[in-house]
N, C-alpha and C positions, 0 to 999 in steps of 0.2 A: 534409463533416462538420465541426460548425462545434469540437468538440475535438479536432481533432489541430492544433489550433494555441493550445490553454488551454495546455499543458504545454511548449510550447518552451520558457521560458525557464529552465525547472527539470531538463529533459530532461541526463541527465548520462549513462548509459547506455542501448542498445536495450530498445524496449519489446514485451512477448509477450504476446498475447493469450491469457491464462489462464483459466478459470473454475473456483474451489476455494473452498468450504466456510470460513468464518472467522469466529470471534468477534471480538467488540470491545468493550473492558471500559474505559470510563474513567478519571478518576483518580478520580472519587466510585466507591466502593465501589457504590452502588446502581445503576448504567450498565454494562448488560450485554445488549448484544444480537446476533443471529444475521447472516452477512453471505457474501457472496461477493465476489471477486475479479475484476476485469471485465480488465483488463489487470494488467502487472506492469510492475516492471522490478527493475535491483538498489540503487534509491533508495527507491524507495516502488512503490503501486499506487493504480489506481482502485477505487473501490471501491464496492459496492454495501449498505447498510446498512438493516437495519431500523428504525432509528430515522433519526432528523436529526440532524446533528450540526453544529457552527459553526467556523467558520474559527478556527485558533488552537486548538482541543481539544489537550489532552495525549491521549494513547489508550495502548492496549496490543493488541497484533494476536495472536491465538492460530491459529495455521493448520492444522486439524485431518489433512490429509493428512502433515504433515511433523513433527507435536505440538511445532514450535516458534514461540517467542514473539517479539515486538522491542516497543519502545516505537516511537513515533511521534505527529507530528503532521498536523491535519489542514490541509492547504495551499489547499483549492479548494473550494466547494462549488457544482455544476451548478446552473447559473440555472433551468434548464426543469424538472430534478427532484432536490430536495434529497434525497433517499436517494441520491444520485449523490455520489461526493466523493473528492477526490485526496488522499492523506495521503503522508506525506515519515519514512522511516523515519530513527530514531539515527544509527541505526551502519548504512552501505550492506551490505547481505547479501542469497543467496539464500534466504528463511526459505520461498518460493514451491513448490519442489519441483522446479523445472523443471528436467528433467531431462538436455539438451543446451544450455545456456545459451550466447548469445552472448558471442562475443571478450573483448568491450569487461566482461566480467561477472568480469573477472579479480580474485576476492576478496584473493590474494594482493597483489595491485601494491597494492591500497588498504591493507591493514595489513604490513605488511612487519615481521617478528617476530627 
């Protein structure tokens, strides 16, 4: 599989092969479209999008299972099919849902409060 080697160098936590329902709202107000989640992790996910979207995008992810948000950007976009695209959230978080998350998904060690 010629992506499970796009993401090593970004690869910071495990990744879980998810599929969940998500919008994606740009920073233009008029960029809003329907998406799902091809993998996860607690950096960002791949992504599957009804639109194109280009390397560099600001975005906003709405994850309708969990009705939570994060900003993010878009990190990668699939050579073979641009509705494919790796995005890099803000702030590392599970906004995914998943609900036995690997070790390495330790939200605390990241912000330590």
């Amino acid at each position: 599989m010629p992506d499970s080697t796009t993401f090593r160098e970004s690869r910071r936590s495990s990744r879980v092969p998810l599929k969940v329902a998500i919008a994606v709202e740009g920073d233009a107000a008029s960029l809003t479209c329907e998406g799902e989640t091809v993998v996860v992790n607690l950096h960002g996910a791949l992504i599957s999008s009804g639109i194109a979207l280009g390397v560099g995008m600001r975005i906003s992810i709405h994850v309708y299972l969990t009705d939570k948000r994060a900003k993010a950007r878009v990190a990668y976009i699939d050579p073979e099919d641009a509705s494919r695209c790796g995005v890099e959230l803000d702030q590392p978080q599970n906004i995914w849902g998943v609900p036995l998350p690997p070790a390495d998904w330790d939200e605390t060690a990241l912000h330590p409060h």
